[in-house]
Backbone bond lengths (Angstrom), bond angles and torsions (degrees), N, CA, C in turn:
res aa  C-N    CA-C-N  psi(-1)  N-CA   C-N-CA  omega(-1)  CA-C   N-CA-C  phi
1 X - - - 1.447 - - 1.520 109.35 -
2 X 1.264 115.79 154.00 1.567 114.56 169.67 1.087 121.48 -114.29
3 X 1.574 120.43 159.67 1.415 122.19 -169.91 1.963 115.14 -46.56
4 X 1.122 119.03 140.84 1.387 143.65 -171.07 1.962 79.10 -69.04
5 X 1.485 107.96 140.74 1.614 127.90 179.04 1.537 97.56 -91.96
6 X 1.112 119.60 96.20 1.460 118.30 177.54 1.474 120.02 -99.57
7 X 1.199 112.94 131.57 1.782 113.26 172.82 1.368 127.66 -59.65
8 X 1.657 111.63 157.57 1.528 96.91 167.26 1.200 96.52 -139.19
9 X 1.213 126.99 -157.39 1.313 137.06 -141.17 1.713 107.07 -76.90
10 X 1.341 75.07 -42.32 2.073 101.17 -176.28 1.812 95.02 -62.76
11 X 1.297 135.87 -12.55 1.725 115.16 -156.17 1.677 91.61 -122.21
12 X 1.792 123.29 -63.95 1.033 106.86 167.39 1.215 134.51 -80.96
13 X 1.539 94.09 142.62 1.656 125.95 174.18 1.714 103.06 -36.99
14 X 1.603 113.74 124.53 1.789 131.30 168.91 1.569 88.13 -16.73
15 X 1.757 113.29 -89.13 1.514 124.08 -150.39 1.611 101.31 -66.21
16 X 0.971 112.85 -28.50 1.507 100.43 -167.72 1.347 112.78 -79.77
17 X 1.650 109.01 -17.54 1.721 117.53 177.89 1.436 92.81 -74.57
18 X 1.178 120.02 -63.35 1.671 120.22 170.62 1.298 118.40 7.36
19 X 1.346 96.49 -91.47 1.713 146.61 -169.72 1.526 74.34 -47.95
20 X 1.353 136.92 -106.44 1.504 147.72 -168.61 1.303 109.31 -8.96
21 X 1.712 115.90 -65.40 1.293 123.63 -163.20 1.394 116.74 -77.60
22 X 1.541 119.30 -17.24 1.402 124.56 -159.42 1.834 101.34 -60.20
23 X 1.201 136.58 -66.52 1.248 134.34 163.41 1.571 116.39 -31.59
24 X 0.895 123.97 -37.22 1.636 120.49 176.57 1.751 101.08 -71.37
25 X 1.252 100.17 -55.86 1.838 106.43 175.84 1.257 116.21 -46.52
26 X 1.263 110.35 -50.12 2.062 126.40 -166.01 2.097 81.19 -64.37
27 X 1.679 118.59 -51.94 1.394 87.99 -157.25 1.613 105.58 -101.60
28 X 0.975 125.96 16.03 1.730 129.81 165.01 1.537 101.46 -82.80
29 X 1.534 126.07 -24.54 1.151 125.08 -174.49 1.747 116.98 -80.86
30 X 1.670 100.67 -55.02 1.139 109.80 156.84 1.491 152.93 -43.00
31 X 1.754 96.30 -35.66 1.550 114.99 159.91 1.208 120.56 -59.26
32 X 1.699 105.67 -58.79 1.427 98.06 -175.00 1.624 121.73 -97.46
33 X 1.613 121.91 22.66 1.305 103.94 124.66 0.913 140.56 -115.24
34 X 1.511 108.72 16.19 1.796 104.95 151.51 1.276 100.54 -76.46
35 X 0.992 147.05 2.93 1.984 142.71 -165.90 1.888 86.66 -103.86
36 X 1.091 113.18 -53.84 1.406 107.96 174.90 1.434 120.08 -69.26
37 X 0.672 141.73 -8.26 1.898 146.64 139.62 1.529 103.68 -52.61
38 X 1.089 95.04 -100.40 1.650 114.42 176.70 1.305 118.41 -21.64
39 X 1.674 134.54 -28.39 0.593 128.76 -177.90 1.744 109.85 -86.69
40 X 0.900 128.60 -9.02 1.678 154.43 150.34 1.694 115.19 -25.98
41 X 1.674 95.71 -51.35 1.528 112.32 -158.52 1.938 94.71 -102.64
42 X 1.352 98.05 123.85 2.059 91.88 176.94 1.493 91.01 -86.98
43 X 1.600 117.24 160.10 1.375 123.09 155.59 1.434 101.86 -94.24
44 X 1.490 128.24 -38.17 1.597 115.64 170.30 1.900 88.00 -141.08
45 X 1.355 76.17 -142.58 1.958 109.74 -174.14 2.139 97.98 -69.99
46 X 0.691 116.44 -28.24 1.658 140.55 -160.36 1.686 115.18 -96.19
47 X 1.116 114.73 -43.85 1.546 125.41 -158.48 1.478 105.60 -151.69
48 X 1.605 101.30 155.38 0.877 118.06 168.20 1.544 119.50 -141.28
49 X 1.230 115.87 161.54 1.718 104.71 -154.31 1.843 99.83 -66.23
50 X 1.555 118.44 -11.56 1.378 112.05 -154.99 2.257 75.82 -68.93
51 X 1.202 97.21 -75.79 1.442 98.30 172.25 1.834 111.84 28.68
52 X 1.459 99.44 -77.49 1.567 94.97 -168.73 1.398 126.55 -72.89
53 X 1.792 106.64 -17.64 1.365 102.38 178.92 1.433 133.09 -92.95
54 X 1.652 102.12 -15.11 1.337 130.71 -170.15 1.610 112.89 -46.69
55 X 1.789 100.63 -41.05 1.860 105.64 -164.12 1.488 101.54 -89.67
56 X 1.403 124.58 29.80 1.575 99.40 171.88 1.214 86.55 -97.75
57 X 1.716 129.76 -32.45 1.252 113.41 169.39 1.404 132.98 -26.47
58 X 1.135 110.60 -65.99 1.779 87.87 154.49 1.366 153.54 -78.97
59 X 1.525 115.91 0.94 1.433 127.35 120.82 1.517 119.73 -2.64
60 X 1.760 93.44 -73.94 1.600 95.11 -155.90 1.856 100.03 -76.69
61 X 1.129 117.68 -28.28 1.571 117.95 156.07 1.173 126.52 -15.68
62 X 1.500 86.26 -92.51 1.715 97.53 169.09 1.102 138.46 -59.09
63 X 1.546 115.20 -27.13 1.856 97.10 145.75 1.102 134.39 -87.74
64 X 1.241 111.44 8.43 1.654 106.26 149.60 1.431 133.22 -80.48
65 X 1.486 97.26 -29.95 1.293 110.08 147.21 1.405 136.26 -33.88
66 X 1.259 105.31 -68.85 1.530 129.37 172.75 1.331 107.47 -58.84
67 X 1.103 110.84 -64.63 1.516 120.92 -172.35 1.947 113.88 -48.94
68 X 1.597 104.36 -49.73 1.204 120.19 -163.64 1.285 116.27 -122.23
69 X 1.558 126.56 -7.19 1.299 122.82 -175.43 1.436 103.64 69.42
70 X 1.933 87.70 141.73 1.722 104.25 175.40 1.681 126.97 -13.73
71 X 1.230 113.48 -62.70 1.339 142.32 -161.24 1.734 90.41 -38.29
72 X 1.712 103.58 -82.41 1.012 119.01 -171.64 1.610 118.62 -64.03
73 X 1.079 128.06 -26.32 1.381 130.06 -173.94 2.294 95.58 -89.99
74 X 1.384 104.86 -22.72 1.660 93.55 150.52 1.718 119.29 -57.52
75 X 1.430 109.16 -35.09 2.028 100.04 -145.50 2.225 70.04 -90.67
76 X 1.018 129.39 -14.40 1.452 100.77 166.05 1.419 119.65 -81.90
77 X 1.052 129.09 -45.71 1.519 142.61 144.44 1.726 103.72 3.89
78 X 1.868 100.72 -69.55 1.046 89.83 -169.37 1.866 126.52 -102.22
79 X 1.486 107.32 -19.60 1.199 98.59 160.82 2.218 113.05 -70.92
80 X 0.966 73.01 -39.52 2.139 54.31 179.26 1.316 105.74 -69.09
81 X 1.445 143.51 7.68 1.510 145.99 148.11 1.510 98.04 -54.08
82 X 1.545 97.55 -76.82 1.587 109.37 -168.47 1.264 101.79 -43.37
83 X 1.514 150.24 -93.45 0.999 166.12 -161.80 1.630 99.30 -37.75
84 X 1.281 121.28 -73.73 1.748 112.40 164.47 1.139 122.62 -19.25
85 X 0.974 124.63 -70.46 1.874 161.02 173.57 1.681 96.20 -13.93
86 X 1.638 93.42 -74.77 1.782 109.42 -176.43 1.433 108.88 -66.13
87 X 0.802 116.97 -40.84 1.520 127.97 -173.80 1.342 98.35 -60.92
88 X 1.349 146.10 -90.50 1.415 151.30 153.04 1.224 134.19 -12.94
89 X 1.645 107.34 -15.73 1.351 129.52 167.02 1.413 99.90 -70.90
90 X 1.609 126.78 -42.61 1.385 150.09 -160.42 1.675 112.37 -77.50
91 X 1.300 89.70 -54.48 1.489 110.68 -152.43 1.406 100.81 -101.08
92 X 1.279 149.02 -78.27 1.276 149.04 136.77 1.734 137.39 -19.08
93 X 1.191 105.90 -115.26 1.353 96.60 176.80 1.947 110.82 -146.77
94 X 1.159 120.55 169.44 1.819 95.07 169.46 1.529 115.14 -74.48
95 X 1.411 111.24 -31.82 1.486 103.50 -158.73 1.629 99.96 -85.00
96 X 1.665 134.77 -31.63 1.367 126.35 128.83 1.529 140.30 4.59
97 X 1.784 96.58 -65.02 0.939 104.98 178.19 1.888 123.61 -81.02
98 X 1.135 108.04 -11.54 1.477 121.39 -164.20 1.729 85.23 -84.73
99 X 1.189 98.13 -68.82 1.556 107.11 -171.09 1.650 102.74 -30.77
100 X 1.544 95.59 -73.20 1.608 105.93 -168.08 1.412 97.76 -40.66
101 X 1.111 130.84 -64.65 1.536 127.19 -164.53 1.314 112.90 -50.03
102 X 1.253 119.83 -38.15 1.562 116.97 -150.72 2.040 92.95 -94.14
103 X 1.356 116.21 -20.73 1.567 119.56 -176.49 1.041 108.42 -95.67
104 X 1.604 123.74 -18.25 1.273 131.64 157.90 1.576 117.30 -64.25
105 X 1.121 119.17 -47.84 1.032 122.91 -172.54 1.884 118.31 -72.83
106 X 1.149 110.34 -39.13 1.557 123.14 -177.88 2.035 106.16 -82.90
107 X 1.496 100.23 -15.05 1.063 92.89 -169.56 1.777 109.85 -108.66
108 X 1.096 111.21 -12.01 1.437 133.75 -175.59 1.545 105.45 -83.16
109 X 1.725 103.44 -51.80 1.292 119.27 167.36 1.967 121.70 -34.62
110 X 1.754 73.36 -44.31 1.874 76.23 -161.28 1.530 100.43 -95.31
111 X 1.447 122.84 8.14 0.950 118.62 175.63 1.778 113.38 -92.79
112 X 1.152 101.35 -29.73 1.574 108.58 175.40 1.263 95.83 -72.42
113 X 1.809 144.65 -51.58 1.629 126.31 -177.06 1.439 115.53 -55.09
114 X 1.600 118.41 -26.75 1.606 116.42 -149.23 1.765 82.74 -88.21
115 X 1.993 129.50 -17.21 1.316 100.30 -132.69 1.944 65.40 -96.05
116 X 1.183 132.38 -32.88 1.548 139.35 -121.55 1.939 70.71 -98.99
117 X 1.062 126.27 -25.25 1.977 122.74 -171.35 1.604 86.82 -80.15
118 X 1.434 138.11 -27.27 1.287 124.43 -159.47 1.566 93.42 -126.53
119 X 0.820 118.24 31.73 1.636 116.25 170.62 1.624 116.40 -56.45
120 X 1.411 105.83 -50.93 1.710 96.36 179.31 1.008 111.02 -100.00
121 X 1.309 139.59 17.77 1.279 123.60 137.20 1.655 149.36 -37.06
122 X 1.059 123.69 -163.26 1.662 102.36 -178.93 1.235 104.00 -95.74
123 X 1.980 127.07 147.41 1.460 129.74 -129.63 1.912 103.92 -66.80
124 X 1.527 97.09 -18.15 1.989 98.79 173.85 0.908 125.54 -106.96
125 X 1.306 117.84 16.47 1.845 108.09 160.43 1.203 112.13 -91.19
126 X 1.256 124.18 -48.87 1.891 120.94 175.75 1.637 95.91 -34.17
127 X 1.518 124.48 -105.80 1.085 111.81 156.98 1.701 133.29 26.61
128 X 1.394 100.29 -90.09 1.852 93.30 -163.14 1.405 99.24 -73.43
129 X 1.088 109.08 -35.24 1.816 115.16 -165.84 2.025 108.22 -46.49
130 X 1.815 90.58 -52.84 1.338 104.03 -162.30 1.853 109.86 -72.35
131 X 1.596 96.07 -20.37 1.629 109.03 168.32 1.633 109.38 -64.47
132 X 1.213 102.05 -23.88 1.897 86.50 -137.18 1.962 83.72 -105.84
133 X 1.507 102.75 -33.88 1.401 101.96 166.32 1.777 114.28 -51.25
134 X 1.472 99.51 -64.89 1.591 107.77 -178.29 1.426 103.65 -43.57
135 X 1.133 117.58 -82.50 1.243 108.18 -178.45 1.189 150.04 13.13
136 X 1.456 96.35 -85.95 1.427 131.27 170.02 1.606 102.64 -59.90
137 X 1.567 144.51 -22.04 1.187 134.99 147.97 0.987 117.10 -91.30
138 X 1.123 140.59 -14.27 1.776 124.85 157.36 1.788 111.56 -72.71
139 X 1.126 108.09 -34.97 1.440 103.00 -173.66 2.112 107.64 -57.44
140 X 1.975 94.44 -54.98 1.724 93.23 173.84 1.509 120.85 -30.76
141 X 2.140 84.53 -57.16 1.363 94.52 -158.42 1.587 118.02 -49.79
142 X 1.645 109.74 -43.54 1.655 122.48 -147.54 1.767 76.62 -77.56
143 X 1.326 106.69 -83.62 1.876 99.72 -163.45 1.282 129.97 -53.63
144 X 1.217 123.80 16.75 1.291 129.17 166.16 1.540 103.28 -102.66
145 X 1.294 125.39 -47.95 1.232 124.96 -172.79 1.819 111.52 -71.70
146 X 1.509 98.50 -32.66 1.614 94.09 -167.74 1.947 101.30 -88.30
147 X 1.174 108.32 -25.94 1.295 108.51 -165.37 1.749 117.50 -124.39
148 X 1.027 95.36 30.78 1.786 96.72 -171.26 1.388 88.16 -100.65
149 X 1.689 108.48 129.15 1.610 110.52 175.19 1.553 97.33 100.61
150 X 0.956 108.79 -7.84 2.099 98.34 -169.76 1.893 82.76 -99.48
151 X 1.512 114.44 138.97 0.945 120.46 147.11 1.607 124.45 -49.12
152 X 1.389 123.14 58.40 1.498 105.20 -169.80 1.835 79.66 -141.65
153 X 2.002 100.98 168.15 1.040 122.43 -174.45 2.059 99.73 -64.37
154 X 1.314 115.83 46.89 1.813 85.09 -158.50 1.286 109.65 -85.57
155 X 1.466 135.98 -1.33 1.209 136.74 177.70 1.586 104.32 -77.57
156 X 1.234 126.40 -36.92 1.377 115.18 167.44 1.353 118.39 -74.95
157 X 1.758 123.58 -35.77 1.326 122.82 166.41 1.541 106.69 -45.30
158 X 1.228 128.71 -48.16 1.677 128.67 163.02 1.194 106.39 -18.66
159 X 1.573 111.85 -85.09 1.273 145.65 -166.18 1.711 97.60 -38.16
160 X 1.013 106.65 -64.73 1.569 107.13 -159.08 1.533 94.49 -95.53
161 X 1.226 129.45 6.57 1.918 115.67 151.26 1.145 122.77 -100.84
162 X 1.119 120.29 6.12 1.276 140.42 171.62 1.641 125.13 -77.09
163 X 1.923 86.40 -53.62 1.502 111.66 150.62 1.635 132.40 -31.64
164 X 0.934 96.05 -83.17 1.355 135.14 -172.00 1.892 94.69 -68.98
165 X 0.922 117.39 -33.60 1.973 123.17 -173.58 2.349 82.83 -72.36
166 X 0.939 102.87 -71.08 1.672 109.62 168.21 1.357 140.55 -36.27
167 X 1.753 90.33 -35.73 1.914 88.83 171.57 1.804 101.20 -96.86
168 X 1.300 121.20 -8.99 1.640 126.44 -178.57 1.408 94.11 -75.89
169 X 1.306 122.89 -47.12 1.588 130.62 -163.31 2.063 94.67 -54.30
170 X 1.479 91.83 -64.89 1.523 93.12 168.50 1.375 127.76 -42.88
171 X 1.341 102.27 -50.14 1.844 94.36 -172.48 1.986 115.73 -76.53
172 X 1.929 88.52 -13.03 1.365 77.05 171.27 1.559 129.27 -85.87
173 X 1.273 106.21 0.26 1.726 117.67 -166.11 1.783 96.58 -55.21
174 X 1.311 119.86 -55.47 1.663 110.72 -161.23 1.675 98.69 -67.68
175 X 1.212 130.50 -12.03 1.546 143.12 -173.24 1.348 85.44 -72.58
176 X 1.757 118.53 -69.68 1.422 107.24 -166.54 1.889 113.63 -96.79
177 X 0.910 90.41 22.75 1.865 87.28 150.30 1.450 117.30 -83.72
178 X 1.896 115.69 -46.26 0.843 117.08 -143.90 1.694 87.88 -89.51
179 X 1.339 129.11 -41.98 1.358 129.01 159.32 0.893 133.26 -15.61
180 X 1.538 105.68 -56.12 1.924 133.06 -164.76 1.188 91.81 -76.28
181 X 1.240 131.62 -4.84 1.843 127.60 -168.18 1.537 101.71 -103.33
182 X 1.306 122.97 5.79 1.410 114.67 -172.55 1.541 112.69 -64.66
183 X 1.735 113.92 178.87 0.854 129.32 -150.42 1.669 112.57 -62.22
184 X 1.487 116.78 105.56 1.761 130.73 -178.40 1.492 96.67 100.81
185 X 1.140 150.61 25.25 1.684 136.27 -135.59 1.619 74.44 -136.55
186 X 1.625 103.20 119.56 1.832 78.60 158.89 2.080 88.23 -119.52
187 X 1.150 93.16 159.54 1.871 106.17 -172.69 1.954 100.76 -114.71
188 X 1.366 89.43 116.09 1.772 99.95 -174.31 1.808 105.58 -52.54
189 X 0.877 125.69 152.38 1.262 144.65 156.32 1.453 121.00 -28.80
C-alpha cells in the first residue's frame, strides 16, 4: 500500500478543516483536562491517576497526523492547548495548568515533527517513536514545572508516568492501526 495523500493547510478549505478537526479538538481537549485533574489524585508513591489518561493524547495526534498531515494535526495541537489551558485554569489548579500547557505544547509539537520525519516507515514506528519521544519531554517538562518545591513524591511520579505514558503508547498501537485505516486512509506497511 502507499502512503495515505494528506492535506495541509494550503489545500483544505478554513470550514471544512474545522468541521474535520472538531472531534480530534473536542478529545485532545478533554483528555488533557481530565489528565489535569487526575493528575491531583496519586494511586501510590509511583503514579498518579492523570498517568493513564494523558497518552491517548497523542493518539489523537497521530491520527491527525496520519489522517491529515502535519499542518492540520498542528492547529489541534494548538487549539486543544488553548482550550485545556482555560479549562484547567477552572477545573484544576493555575500552576497545573501552566505546566500542562507549556509540556503540552513543546511536547505535542515535537511529536507531530518526529511522527511526519517517519511517515513512510513501517505503520508503528511513526507512532511509538513520536509517543515515546513526546513523552519523555512532557513528562520532564510538566513535573518539574508543576511540582518542583512541593513536598510531594514528584520525581518518582515522573518516573512512573513516564512508565506507564510507554506501556499505553504500546497498548495503543493496534487502536491506531485500526484507526489509521479509516475511511480512503491507506496506512504504509
Amino acid at each position: 500500500m502507499t502512503e495515505p495523500r494528506h492535506h495541509d493547510a494550503g489545500t483544505v478549505p478554513t470550514p471544512v478543516a474545522w468541521k474535520l478537526l472538531a472531534p480530534a479538538i473536542a478529545a485532545m481537549t478533554a483528555v488533557v483536562v481530565a489528565s489535569n485533574i487526575l493528575v491531583g489524585y496519586p494511586i501510590n508513591d509511583w503514579l498518579t491517576w492523570g498517568a493513564l489518561s494523558y497518552p491517548v493524547a497523542f493518539l489523537v495526534t497521530d491520527l491527525t497526523n496520519r489522517h491529515y498531515g502535519p499542518a492540520l494535526a498542528r492547529r489541534v495541537v494548538y487549539v486543544g492547548f488553548a482550550l485545556a489551558v482555560v479549562l484547567s485554569f477552572l477545573l484544576a489548579s493555575p500552576r497545573i495548568a501552566l505546566a500542562s500547557g507549556t509540556a503540552f505544547l513543546v511536547a505535542q509539537t515535537l511529536d507531530v515533527q518526529v511522527f511526519d520525519r517517519l511517515r513512510n516507515r513501517a505503520w508503528w514506528l511513526p507512532p511509538l517513536m513520536s509517543s515515546f519521544l513526546g513523552s519523555a519531554l512532557d513528562t520532564a517538562l510538566f513535573f518539574s514545572l508543576a511540582f518542583a518545591g512541593e513536598p510531594l513524591p514528584w520525581v518518582q511520579w515522573a518516573f512512573g508516568d513516564f512508565a506507564v505514558k510507554v506501556c499505553v503508547a504500546l497498548a495503543l498501537l493496534p487502536a491506531f492501526r485500526i484507526l489509521a485505516r479509516g475511511p480512503g486512509v491507506a496506512v504504509a506497511r
